[in-house]
Backbone as ProteinMPNN parsed JSONL, in Angstrom:
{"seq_chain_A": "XXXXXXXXXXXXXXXXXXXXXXXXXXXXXXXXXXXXXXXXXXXXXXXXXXXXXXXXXXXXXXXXXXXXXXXXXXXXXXXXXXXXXXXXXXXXXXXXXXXXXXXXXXXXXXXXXXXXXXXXXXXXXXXXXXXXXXXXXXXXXXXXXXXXX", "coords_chain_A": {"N_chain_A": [[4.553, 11.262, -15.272], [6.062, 9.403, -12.982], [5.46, 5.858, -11.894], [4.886, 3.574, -9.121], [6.234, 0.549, -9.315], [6.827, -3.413, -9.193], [8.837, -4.9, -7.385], [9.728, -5.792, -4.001], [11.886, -7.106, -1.554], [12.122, -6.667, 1.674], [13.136, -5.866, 5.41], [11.698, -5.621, 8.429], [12.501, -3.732, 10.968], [13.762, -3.959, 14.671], [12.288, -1.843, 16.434], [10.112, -1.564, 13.86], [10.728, 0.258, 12.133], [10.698, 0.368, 8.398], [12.864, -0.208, 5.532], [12.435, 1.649, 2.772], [12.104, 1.029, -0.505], [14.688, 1.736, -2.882], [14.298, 2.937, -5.056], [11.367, 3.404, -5.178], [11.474, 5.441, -3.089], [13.42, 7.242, -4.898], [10.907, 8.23, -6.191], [8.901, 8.882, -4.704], [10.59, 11.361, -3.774], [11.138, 12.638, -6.338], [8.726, 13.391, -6.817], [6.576, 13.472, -5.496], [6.175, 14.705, -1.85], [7.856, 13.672, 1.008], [5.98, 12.309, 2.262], [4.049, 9.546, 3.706], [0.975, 7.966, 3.835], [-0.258, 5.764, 5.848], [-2.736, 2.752, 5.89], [-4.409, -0.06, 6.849], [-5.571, -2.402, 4.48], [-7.068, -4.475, 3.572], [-5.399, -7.494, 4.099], [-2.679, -6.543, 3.614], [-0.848, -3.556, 4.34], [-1.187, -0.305, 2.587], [0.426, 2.038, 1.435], [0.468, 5.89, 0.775], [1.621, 8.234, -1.245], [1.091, 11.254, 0.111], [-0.119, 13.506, -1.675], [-1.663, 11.615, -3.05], [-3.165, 10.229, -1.586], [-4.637, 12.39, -0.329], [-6.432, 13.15, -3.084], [-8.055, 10.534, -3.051], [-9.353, 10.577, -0.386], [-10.623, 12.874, -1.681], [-12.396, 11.371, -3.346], [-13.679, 9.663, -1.683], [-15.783, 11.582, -0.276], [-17.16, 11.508, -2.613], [-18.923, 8.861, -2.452], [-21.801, 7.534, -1.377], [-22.859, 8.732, 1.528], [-24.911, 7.623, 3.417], [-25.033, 4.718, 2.937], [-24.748, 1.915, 4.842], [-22.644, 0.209, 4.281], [-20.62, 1.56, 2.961], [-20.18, 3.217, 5.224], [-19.139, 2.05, 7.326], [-16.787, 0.858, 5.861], [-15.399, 3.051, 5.544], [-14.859, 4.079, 7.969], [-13.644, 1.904, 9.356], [-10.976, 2.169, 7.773], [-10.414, 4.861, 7.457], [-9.823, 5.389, 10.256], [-7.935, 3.663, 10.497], [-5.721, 5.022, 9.479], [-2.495, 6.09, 9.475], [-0.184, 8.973, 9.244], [3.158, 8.619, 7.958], [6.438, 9.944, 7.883], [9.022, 9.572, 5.618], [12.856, 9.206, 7.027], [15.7, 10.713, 7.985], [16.973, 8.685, 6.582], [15.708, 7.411, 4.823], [13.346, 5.711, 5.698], [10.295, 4.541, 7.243], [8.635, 4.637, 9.819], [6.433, 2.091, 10.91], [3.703, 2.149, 12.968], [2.657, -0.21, 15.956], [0.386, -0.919, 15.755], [-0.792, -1.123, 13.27], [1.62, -2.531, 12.148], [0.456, -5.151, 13.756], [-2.214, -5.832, 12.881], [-1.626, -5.801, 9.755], [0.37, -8.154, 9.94], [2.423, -8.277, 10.207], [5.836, -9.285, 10.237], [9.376, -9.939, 10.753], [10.171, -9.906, 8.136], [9.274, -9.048, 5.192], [7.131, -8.219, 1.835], [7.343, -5.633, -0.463], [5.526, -3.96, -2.836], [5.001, -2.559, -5.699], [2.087, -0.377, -6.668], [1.405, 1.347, -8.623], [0.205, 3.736, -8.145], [-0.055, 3.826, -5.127], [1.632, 2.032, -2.576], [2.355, -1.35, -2.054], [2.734, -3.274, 1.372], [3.546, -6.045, 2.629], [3.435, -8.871, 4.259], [5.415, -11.138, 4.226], [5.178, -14.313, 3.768], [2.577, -14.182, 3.672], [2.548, -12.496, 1.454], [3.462, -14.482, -0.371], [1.754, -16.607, -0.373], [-0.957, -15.292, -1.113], [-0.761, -13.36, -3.347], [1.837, -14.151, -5.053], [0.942, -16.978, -5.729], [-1.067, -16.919, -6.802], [-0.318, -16.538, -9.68], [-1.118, -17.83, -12.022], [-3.785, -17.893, -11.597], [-3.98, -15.274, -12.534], [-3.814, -15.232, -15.588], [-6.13, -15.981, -16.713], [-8.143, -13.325, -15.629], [-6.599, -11.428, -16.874], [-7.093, -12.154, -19.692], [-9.436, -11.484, -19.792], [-9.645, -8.707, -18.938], [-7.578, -7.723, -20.822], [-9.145, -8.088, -23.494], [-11.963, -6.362, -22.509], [-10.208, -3.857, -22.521], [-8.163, -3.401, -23.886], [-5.482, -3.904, -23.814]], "CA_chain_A": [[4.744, 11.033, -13.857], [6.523, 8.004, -12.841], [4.81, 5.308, -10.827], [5.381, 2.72, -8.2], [6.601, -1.001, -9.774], [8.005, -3.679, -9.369], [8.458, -5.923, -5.566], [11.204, -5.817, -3.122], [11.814, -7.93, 0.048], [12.926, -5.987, 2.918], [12.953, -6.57, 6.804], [11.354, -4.207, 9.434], [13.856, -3.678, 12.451], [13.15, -4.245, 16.221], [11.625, -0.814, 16.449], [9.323, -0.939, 13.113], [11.073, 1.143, 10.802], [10.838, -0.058, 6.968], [13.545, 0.886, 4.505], [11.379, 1.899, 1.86], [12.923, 0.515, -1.57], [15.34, 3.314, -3.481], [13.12, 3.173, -6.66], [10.084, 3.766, -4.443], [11.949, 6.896, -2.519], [13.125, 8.432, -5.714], [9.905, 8.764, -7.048], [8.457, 10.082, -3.067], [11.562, 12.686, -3.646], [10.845, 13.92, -7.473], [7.013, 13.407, -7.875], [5.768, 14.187, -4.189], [6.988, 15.09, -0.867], [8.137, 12.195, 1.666], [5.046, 12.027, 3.39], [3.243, 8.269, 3.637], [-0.266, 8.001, 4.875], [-0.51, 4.243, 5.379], [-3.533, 2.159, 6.278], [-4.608, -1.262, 6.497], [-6.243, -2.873, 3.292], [-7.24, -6.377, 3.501], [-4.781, -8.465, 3.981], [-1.581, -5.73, 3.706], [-0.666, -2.096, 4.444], [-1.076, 0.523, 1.815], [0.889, 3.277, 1.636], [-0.419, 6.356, -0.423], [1.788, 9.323, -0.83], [0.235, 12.673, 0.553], [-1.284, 14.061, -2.637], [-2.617, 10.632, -3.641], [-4.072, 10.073, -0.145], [-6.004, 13.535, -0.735], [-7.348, 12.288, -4.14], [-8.065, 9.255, -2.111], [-10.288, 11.282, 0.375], [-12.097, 13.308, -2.459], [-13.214, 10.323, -4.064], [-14.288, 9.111, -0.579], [-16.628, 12.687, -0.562], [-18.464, 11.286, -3.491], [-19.463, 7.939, -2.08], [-23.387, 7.596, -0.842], [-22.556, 8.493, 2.811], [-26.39, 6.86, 4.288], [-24.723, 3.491, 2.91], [-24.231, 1.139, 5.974], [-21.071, -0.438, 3.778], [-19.709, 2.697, 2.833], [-19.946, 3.731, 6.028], [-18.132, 0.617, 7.713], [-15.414, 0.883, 5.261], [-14.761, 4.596, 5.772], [-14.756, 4.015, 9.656], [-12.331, 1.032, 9.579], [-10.249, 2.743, 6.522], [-10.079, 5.909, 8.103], [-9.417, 5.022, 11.593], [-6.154, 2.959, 10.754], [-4.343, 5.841, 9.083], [-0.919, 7.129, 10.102], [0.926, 9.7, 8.39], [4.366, 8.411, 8.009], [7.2, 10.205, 6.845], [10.138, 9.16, 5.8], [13.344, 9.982, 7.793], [16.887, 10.705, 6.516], [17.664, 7.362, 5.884], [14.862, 6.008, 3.907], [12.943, 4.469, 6.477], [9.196, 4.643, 7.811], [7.812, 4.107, 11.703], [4.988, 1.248, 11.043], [2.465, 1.363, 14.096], [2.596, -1.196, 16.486], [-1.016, -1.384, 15.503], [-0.725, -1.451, 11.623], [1.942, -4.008, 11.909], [-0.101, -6.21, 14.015], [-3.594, -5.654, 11.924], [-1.481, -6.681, 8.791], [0.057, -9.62, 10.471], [4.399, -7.786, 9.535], [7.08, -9.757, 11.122], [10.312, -9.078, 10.193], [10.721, -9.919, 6.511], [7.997, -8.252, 4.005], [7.073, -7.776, 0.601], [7.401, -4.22, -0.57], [5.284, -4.279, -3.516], [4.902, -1.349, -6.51], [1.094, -0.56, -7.423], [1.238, 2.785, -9.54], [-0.252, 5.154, -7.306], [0.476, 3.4, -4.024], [2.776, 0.691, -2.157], [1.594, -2.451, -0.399], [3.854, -3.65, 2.457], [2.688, -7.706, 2.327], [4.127, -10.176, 5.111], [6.283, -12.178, 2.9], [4.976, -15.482, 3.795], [1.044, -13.518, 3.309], [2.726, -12.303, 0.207], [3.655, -15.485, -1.161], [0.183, -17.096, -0.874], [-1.654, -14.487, -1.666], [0.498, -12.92, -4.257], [3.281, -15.467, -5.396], [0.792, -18.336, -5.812], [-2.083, -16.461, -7.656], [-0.096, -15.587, -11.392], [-1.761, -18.851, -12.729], [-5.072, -17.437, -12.138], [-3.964, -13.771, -13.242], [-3.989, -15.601, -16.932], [-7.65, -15.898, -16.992], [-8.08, -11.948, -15.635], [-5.349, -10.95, -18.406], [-7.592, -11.673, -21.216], [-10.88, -10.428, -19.468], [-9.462, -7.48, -19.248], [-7.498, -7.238, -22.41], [-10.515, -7.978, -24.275], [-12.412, -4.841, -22.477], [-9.148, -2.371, -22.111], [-7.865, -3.409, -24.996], [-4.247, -3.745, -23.649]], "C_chain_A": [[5.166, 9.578, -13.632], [5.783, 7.458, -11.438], [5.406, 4.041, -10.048], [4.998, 1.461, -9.147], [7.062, -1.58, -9.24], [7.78, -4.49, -8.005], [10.344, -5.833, -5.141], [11.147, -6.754, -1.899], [12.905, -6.989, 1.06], [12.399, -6.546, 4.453], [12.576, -5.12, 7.631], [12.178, -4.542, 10.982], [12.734, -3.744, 13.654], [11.524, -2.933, 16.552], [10.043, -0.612, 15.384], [9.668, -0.455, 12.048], [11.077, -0.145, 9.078], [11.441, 0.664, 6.106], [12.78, 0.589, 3.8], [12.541, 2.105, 0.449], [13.255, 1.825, -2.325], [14.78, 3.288, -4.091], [12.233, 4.051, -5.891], [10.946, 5.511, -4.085], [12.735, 7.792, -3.363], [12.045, 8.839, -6.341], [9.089, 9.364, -6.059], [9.382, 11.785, -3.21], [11.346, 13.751, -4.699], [9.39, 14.146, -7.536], [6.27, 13.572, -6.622], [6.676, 14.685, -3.137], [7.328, 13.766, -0.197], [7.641, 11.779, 2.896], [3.907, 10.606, 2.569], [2.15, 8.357, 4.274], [-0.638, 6.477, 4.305], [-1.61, 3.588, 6.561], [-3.424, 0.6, 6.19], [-5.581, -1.606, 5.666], [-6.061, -4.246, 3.203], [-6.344, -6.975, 4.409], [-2.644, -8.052, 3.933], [-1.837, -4.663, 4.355], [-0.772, -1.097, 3.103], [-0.563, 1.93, 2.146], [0.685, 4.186, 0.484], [0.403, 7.753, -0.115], [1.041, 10.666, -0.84], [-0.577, 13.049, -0.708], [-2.21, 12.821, -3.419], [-3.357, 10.702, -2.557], [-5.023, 11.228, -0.413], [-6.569, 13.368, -1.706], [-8.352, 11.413, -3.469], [-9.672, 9.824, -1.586], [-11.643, 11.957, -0.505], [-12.938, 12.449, -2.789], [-14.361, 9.851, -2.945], [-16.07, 10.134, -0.377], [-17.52, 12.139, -0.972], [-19.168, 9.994, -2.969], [-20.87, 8.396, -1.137], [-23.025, 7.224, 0.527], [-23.654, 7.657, 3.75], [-25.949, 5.157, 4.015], [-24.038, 2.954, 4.41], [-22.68, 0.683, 5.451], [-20.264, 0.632, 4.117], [-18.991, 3.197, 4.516], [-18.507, 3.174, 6.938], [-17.089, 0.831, 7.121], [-14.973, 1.908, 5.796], [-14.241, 4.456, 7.504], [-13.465, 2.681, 9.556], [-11.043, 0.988, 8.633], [-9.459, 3.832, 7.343], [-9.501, 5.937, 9.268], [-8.331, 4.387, 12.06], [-5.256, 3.897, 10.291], [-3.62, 6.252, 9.992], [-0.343, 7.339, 9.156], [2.379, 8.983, 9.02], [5.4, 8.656, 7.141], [8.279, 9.946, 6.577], [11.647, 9.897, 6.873], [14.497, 9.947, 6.85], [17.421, 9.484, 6.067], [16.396, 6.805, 5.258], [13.912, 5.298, 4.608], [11.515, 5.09, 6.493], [9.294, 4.001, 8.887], [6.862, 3.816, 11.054], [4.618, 1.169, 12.358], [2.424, 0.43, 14.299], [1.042, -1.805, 15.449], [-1.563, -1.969, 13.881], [0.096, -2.9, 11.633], [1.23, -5.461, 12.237], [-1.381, -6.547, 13.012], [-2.571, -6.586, 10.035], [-0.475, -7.971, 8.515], [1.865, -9.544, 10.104], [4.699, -8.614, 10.762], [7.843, -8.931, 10.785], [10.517, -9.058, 8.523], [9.28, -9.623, 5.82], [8.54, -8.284, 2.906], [6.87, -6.614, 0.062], [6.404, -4.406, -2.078], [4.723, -2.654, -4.077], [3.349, -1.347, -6.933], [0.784, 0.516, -7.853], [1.456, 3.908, -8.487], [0.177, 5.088, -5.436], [1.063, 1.818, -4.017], [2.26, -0.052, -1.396], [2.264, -2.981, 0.21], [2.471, -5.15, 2.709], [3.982, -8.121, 3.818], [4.144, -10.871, 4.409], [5.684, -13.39, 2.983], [3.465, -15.183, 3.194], [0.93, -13.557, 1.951], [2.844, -13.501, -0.865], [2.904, -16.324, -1.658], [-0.59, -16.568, -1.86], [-1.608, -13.325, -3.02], [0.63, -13.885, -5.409], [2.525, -16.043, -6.239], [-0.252, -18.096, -6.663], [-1.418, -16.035, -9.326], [-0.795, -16.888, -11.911], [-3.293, -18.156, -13.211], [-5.706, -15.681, -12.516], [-4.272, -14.533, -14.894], [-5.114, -15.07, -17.05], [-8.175, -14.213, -16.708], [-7.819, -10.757, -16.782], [-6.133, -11.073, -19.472], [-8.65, -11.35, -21.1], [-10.393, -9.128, -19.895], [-8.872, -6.708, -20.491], [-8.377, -7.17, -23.192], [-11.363, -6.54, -24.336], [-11.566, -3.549, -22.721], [-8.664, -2.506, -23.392], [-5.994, -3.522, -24.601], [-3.347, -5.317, -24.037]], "O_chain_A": [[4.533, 8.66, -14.152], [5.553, 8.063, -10.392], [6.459, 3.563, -10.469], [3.886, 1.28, -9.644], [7.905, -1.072, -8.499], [6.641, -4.7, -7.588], [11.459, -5.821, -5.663], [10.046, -7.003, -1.41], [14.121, -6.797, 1.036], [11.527, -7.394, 4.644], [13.015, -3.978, 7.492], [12.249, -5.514, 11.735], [11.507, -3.648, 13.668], [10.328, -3.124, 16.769], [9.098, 0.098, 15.728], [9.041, -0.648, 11.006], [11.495, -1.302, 9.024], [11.07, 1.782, 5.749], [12.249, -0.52, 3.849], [13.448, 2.93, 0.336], [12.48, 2.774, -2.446], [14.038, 4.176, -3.67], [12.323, 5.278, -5.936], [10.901, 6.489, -4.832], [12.91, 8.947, -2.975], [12.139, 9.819, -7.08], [8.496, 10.386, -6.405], [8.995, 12.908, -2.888], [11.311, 14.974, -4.558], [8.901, 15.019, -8.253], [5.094, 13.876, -6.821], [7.815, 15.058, -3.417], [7.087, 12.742, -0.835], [8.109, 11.286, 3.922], [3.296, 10.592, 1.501], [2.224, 8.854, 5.398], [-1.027, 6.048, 3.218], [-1.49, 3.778, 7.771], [-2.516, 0.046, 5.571], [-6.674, -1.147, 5.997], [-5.108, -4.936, 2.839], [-6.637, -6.911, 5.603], [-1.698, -8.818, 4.113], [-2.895, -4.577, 4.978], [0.102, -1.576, 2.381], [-1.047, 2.738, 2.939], [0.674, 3.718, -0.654], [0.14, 8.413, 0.89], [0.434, 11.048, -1.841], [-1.789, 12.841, -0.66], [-3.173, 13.009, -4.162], [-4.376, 11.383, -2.671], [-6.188, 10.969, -0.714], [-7.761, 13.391, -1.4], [-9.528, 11.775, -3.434], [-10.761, 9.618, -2.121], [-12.859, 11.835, -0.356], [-14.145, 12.606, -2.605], [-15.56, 9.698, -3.176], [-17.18, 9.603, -0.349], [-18.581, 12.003, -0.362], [-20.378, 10.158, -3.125], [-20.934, 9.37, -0.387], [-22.863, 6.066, 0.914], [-23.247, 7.077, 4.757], [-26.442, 4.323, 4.774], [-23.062, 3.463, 4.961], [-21.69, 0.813, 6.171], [-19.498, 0.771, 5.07], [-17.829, 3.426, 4.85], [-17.387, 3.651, 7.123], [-16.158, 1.063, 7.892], [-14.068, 1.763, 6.617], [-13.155, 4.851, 7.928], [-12.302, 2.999, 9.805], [-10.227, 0.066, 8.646], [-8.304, 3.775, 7.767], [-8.488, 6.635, 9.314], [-7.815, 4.34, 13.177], [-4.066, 3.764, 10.575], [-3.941, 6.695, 11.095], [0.049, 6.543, 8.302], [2.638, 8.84, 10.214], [5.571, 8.092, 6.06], [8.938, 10.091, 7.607], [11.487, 10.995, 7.407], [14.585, 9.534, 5.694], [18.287, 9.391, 5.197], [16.222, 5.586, 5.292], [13.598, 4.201, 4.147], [11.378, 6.119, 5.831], [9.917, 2.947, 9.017], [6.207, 4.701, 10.504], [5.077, 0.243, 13.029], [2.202, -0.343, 13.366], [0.861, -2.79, 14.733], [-2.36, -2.836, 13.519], [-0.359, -4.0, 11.319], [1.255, -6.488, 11.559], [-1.379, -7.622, 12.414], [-2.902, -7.621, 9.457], [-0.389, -8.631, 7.48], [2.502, -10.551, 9.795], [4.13, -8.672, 11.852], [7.65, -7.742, 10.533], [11.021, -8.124, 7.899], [8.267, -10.21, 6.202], [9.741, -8.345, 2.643], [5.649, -6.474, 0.129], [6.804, -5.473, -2.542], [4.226, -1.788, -3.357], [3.088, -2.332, -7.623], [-0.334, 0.869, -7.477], [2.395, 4.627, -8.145], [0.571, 6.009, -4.721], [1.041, 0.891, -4.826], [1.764, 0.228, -0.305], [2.899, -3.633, -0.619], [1.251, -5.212, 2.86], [5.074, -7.622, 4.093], [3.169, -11.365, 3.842], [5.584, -13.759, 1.813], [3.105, -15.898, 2.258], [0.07, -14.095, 1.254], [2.385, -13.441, -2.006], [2.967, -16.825, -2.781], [-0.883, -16.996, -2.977], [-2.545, -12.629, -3.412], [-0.124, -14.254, -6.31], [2.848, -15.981, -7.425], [-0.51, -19.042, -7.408], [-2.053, -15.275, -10.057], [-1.302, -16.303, -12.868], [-3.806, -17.945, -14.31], [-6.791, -15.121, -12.67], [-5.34, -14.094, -15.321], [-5.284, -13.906, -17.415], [-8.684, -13.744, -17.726], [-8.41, -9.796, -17.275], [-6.022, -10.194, -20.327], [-9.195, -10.862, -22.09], [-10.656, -8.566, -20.958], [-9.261, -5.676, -21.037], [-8.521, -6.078, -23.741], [-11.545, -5.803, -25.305], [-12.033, -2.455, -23.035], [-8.805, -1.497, -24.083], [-5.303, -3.028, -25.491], [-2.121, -5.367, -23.935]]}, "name": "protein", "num_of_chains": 1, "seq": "XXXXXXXXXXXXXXXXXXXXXXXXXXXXXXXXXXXXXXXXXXXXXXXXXXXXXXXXXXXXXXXXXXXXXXXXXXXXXXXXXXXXXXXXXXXXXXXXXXXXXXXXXXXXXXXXXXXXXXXXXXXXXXXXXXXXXXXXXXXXXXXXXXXXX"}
């Protein structure tokens, strides 16, 4: 199954819409349908196509629902989704409300993370992103060490 890589810079039009990078929308076209269910996560947008998003949800199932956290998350997780599907050109409608919550102008970072896509405000992206591969090093051999990769 091929997965989401890789970073793009695109611009969201007057309206909202986001062309959603051709890589990205051949792998929405062979490996799911061209339905987005995108939330806000931190600091971006995540977009999770339809059968990941239901994964997504099961997992959610198993979490210890009496948790105050859990709960909180699920409620401010849940409560930002919008299905968004693509149209014939490639594009997505971002929510006034999503865009504002993850802070989109016009120019974004489209960014590849396997299973889902994070739509970054480029300048967001660049901090938070960009400016962090120094202290990916130190991560990189934690984790190689345990994963073995």
């Amino acid at each position: 199954m091929l997965k989401f890589r890789g970073h793009h810079i695109h611009t969201i039009d007057q309206k909202g819409r986001l062309s959603i990078p051709s890589k990205f929308r051949e792998i929405l076209r062979t490996e799911y349908d061209e339905r987005l269910m995108v939330s806000f996560l931190g600091h971006c947008l995540a977009a999770y196509p339809y059968s990941e998003w239901e994964k997504l949800e099961e997992n959610f199932l198993r979490l210890p629902q009496g948790d105050k956290r859990v709960n909180q998350y699920l409620r401010t997780f849940l409560s930002a989704v919008e299905e968004c599907p693509l149209d014939t050109q490639g594009r997505i409608l971002i929510p006034p409300i999503l865009r504002e919550r993850a802070g989109l102008k016009d120019k974004v970072k489209v960014l590849g993370c396997l299973y889902k896509i994070e739509i970054w405000d480029y300048d967001r992206a660049v901090t938070e992103v960009d400016d962090k591969f120094a202290e990916v090093s130190s991560v990189t051999e934690q984790l190689s060490e345990e994963f073995r990769f």
